[in-house]
MOPAC internal coordinates of N, CA, C and O (Angstrom, degrees):
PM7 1SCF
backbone

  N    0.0000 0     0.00 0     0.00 0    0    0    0
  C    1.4462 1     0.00 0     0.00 0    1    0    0
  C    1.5202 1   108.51 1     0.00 0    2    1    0
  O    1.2310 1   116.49 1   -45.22 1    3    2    1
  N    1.3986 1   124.28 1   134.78 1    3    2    1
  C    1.5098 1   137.21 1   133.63 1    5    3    2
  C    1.1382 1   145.38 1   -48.30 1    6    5    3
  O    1.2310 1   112.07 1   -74.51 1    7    6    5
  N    1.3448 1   132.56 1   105.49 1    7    6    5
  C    1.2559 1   107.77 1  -171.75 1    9    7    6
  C    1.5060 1    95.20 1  -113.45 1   10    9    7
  O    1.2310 1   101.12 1   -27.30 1   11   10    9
  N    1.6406 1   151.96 1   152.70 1   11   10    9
  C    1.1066 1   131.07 1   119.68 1   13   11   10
  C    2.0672 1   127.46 1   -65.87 1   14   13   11
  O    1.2310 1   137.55 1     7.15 1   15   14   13
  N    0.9235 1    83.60 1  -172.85 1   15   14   13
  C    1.9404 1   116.24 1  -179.70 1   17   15   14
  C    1.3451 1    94.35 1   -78.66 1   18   17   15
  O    1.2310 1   113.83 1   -14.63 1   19   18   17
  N    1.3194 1   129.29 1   165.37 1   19   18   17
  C    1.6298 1   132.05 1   157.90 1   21   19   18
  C    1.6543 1   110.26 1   -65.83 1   22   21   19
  O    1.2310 1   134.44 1   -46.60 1   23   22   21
  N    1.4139 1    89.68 1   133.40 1   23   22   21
  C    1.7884 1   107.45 1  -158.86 1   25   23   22
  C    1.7547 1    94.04 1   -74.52 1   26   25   23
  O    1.2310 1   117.31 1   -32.19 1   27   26   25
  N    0.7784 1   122.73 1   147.81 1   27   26   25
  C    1.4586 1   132.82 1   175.11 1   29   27   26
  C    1.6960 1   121.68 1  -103.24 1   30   29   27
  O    1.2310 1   128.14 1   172.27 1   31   30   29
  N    1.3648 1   101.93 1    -7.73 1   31   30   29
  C    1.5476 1   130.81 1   171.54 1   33   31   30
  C    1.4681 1   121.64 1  -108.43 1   34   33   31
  O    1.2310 1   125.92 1   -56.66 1   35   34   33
  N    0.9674 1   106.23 1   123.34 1   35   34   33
  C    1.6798 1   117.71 1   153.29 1   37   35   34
  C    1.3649 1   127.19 1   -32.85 1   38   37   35
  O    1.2310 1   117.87 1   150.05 1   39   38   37
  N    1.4914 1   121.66 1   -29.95 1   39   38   37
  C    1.5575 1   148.78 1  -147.74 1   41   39   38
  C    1.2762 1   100.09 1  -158.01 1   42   41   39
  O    1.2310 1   120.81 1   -63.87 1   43   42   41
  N    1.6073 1   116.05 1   116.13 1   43   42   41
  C    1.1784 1   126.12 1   151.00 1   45   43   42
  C    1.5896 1   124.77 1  -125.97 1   46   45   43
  O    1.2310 1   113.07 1   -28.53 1   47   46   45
  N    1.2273 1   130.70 1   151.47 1   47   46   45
  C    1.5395 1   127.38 1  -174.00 1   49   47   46
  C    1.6974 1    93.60 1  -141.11 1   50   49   47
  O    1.2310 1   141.20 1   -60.18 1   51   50   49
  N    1.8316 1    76.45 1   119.82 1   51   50   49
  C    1.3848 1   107.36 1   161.61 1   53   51   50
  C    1.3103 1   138.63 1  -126.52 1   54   53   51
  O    1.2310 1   116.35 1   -52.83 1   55   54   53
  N    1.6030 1   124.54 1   127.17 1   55   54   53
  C    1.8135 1   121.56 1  -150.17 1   57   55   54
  C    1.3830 1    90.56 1  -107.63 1   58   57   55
  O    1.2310 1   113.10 1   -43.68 1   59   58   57
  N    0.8309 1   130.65 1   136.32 1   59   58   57
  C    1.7249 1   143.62 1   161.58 1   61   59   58
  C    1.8070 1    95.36 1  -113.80 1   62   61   59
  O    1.2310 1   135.57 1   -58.63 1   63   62   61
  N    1.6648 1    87.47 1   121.37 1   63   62   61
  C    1.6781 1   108.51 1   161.38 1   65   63   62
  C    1.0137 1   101.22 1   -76.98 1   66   65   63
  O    1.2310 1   117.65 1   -31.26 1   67   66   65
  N    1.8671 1   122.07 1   148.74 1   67   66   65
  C    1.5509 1   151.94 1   175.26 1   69   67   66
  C    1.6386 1    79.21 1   -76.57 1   70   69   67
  O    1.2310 1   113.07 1   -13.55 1   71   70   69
  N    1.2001 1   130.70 1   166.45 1   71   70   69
  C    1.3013 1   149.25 1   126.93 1   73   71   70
  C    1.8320 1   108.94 1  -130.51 1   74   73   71
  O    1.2310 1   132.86 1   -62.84 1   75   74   73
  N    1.3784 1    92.75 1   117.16 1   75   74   73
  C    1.6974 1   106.35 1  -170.16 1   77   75   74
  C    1.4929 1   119.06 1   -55.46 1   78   77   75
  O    1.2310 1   129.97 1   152.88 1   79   78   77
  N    1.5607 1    98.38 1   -27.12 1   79   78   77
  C    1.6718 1   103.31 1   171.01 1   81   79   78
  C    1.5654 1   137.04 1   -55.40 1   82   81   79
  O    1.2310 1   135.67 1   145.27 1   83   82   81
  N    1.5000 1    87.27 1   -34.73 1   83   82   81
  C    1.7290 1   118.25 1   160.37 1   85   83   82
  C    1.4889 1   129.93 1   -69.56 1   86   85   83
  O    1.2310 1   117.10 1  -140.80 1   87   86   85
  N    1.2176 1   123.13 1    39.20 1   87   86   85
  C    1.1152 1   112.77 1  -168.62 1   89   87   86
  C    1.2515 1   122.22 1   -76.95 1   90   89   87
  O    1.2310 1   122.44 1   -24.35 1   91   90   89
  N    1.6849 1   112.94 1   155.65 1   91   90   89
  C    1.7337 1   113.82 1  -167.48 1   93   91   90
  C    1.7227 1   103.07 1    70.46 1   94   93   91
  O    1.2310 1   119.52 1  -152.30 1   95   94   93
  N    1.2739 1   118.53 1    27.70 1   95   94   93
  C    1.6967 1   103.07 1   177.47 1   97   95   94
  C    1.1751 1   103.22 1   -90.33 1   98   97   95
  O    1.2310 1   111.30 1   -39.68 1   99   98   97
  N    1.5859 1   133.98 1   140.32 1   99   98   97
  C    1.4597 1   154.69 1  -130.12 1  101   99   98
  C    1.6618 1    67.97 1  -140.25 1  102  101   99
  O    1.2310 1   129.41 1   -48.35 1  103  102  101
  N    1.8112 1    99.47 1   131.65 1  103  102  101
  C    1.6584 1    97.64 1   162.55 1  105  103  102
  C    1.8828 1    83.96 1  -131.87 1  106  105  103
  O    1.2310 1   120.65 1   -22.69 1  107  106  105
  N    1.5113 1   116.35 1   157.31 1  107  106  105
  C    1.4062 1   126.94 1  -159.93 1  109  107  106
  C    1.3739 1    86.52 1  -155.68 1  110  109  107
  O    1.2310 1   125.29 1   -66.47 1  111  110  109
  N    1.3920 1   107.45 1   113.53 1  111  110  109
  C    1.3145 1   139.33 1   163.28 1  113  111  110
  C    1.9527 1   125.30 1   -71.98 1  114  113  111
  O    1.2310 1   115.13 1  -102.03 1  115  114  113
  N    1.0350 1   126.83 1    77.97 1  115  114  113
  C    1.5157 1   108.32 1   177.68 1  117  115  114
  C    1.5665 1   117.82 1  -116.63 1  118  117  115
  O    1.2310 1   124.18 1    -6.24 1  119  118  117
  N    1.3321 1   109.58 1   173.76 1  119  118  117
  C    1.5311 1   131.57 1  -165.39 1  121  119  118
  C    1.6982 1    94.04 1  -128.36 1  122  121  119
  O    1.2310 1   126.15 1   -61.89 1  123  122  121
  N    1.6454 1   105.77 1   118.11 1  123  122  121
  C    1.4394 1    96.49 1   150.68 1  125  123  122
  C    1.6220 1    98.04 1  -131.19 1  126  125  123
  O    1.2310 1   133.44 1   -18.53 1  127  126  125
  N    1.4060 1    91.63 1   161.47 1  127  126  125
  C    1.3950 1   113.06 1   162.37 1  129  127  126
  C    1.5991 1   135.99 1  -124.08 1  130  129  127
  O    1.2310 1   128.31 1   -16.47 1  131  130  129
  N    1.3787 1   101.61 1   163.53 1  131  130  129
  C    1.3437 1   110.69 1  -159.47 1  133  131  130
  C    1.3420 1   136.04 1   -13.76 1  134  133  131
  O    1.2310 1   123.35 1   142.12 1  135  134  133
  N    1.3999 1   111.19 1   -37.88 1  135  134  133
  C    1.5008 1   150.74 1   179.85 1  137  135  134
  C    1.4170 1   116.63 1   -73.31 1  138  137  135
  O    1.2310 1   122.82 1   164.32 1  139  138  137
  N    1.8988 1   112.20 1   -15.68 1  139  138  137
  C    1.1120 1   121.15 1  -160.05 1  141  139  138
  C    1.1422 1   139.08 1    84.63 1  142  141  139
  O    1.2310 1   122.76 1   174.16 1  143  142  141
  N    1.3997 1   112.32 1    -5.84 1  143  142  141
  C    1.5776 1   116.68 1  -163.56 1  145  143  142
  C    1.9236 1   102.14 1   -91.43 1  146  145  143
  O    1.2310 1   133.80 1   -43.06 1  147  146  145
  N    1.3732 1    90.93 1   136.94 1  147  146  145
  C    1.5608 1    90.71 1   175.09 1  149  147  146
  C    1.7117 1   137.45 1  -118.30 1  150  149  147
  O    1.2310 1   128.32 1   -30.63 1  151  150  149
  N    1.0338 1   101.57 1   149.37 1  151  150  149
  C    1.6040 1    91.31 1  -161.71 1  153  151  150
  C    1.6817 1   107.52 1  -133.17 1  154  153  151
  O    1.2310 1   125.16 1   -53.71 1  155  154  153
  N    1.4181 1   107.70 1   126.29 1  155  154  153
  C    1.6101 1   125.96 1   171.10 1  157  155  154
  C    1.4062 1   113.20 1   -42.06 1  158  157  155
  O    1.2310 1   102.28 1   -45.09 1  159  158  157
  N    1.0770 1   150.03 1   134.91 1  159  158  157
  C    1.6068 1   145.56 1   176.71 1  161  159  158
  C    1.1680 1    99.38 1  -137.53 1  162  161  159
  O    1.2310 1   109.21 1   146.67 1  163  162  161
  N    1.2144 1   137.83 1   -33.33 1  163  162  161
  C    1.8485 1   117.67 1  -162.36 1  165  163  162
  C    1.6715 1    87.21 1  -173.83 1  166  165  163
  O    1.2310 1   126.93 1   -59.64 1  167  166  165
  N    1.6000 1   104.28 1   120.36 1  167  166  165
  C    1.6493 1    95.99 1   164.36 1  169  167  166
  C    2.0877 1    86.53 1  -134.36 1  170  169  167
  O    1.2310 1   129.54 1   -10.92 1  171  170  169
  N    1.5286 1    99.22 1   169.08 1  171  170  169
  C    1.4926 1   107.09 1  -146.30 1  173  171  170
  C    1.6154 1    86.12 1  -153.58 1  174  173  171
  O    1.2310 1   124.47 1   -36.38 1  175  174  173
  N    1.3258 1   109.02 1   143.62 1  175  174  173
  C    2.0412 1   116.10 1   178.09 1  177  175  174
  C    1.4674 1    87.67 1  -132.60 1  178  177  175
  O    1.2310 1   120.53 1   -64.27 1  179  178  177
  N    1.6811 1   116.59 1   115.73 1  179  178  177
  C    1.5184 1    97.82 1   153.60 1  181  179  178
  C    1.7289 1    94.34 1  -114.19 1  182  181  179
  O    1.2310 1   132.63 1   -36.25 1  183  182  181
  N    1.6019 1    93.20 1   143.75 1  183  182  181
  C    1.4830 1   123.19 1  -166.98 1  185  183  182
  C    1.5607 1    96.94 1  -100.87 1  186  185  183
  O    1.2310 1   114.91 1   -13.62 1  187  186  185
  N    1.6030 1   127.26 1   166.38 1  187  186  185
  C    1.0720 1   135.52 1   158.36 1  189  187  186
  C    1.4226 1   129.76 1   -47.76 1  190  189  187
  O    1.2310 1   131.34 1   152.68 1  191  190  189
  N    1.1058 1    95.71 1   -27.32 1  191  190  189
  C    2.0730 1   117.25 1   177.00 1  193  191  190
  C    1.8841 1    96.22 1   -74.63 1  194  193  191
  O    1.2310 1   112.90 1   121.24 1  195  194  193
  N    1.1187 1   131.02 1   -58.76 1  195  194  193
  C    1.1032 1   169.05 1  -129.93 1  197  195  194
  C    1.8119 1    84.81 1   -58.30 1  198  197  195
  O    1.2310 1   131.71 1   -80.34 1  199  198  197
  N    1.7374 1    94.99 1    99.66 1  199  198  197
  C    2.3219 1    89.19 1   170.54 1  201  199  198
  C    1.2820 1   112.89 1   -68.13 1  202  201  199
  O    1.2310 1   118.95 1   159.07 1  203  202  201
  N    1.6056 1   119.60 1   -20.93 1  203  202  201
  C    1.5063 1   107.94 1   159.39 1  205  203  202
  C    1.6898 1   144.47 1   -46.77 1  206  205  203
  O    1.2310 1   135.68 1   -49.23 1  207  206  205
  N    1.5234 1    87.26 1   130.77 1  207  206  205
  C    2.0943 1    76.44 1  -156.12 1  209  207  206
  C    2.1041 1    79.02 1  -119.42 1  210  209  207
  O    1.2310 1   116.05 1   173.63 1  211  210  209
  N    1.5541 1   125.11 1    -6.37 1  211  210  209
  C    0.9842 1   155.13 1   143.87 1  213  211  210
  C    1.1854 1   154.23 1  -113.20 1  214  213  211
  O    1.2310 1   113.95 1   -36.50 1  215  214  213
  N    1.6009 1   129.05 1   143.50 1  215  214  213
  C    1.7940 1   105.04 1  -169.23 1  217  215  214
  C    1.4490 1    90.12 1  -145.94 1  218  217  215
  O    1.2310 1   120.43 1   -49.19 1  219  218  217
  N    1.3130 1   116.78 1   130.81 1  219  218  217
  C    1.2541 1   130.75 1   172.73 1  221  219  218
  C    1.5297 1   130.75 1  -108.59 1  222  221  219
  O    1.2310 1   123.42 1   -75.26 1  223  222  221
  N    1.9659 1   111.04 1   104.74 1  223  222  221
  C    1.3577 1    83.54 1  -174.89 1  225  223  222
  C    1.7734 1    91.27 1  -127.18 1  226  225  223
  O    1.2310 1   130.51 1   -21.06 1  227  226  225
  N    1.5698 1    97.32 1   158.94 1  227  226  225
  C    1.2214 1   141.11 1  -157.33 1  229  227  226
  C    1.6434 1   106.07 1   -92.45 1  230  229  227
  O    1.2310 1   115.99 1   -95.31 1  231  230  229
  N    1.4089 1   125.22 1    84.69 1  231  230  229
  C    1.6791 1   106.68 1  -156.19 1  233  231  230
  C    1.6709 1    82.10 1  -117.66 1  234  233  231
  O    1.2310 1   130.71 1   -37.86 1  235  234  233
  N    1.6088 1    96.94 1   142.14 1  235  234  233
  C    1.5648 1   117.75 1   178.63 1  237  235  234
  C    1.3938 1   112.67 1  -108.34 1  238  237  235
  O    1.2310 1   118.98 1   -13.90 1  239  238  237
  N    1.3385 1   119.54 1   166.10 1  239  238  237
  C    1.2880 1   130.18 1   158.30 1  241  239  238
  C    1.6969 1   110.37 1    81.64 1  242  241  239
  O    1.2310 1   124.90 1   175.41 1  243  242  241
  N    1.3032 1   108.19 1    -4.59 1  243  242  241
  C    1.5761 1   122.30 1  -153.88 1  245  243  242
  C    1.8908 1   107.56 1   -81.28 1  246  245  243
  O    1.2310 1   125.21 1   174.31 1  247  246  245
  N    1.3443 1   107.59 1    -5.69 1  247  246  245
  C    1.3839 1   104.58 1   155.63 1  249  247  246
  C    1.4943 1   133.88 1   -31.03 1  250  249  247
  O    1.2310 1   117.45 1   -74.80 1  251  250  249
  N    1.3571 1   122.45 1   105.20 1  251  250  249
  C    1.0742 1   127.57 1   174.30 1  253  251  250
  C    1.5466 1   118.05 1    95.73 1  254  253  251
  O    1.2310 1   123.37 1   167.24 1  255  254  253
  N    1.3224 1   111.15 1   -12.76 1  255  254  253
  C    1.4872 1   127.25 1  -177.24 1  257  255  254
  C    1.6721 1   102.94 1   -89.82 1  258  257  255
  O    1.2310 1   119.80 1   -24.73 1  259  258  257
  N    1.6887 1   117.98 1   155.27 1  259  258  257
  C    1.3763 1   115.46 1   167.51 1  261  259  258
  C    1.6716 1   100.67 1   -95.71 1  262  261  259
  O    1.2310 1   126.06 1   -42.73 1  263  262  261
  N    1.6381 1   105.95 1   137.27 1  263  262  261
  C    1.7905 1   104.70 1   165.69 1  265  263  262
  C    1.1712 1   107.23 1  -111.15 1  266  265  263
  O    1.2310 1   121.20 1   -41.09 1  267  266  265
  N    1.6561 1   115.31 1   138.91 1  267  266  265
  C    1.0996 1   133.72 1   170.78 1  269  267  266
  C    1.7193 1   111.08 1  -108.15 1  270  269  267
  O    1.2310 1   125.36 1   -14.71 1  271  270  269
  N    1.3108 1   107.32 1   165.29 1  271  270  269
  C    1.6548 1   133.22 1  -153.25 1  273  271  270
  C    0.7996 1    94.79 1  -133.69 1  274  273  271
  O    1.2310 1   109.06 1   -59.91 1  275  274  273
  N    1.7095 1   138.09 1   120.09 1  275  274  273
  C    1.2856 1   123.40 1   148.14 1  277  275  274
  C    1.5035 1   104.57 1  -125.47 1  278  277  275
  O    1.2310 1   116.57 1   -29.02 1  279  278  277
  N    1.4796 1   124.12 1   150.98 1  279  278  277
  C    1.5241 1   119.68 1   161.01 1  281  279  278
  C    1.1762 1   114.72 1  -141.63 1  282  281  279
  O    1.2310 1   132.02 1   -60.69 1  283  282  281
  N    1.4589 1    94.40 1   119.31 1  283  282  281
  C    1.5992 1   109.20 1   169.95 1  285  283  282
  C    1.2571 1   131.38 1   -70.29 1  286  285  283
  O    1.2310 1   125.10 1   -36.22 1  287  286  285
  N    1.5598 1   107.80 1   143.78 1  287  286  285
  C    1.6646 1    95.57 1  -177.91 1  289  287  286
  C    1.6139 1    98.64 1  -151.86 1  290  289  287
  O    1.2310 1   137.18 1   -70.01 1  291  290  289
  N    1.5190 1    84.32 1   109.99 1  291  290  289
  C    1.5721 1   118.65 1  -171.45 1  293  291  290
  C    1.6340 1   110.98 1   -85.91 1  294  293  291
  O    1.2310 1   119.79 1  -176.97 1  295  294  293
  N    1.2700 1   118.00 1     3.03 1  295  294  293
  C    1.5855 1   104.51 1   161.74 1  297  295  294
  C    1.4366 1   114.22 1  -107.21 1  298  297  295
  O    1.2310 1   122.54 1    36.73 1  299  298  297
  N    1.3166 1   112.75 1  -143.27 1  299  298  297
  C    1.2904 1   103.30 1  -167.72 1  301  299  298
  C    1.6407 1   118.63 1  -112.53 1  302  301  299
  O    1.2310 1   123.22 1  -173.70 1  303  302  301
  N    1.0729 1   111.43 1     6.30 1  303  302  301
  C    1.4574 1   139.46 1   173.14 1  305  303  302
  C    1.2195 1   109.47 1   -66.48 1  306  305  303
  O    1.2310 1   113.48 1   -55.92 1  307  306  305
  N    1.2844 1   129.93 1   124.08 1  307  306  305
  C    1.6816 1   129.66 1  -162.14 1  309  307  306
  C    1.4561 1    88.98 1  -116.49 1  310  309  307
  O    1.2310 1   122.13 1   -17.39 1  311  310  309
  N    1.8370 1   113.53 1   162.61 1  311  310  309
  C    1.1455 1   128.45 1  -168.01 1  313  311  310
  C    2.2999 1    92.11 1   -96.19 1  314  313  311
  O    1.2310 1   120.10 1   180.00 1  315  314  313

């Protein structure tokens, strides 16, 4: 998992590389804030089929909140 610092922007962009070895890795985007409370923003599956060799997502409003990264990887292929 990723975590950043408290975003100082409204707008942040974040690219997650495919690595083909990983296949089926689930990446899950969240926002918490101060209070603790957490919130889903962008979750993403790249599959073996998958022309993504990159994925770019575009998260708003995220001022002042910490975002975390997580990606799962549900086969048997270790990081």
């Amino acid at each position: 998992m990723y975590a950043t610092y408290l975003a100082g922007k409204e707008l942040l962009q974040v690219t997650i590389q495919y690595n083909k070895q990983l296949p089926n890795a689930e990446v899950i985007v969240c926002a918490h804030n101060k209070t603790g409370k957490t919130k889903n923003l962008e979750s993403f599956v790249f599959t073996s089929e998958s022309p993504e060799s990159e994925k770019l997502f575009e998260l708003t409003e995220v001022k002042g909140r910490i975002v975390s990264i997580a990606i799962k990887n549900p086969s048997e292929a270790k990081f």
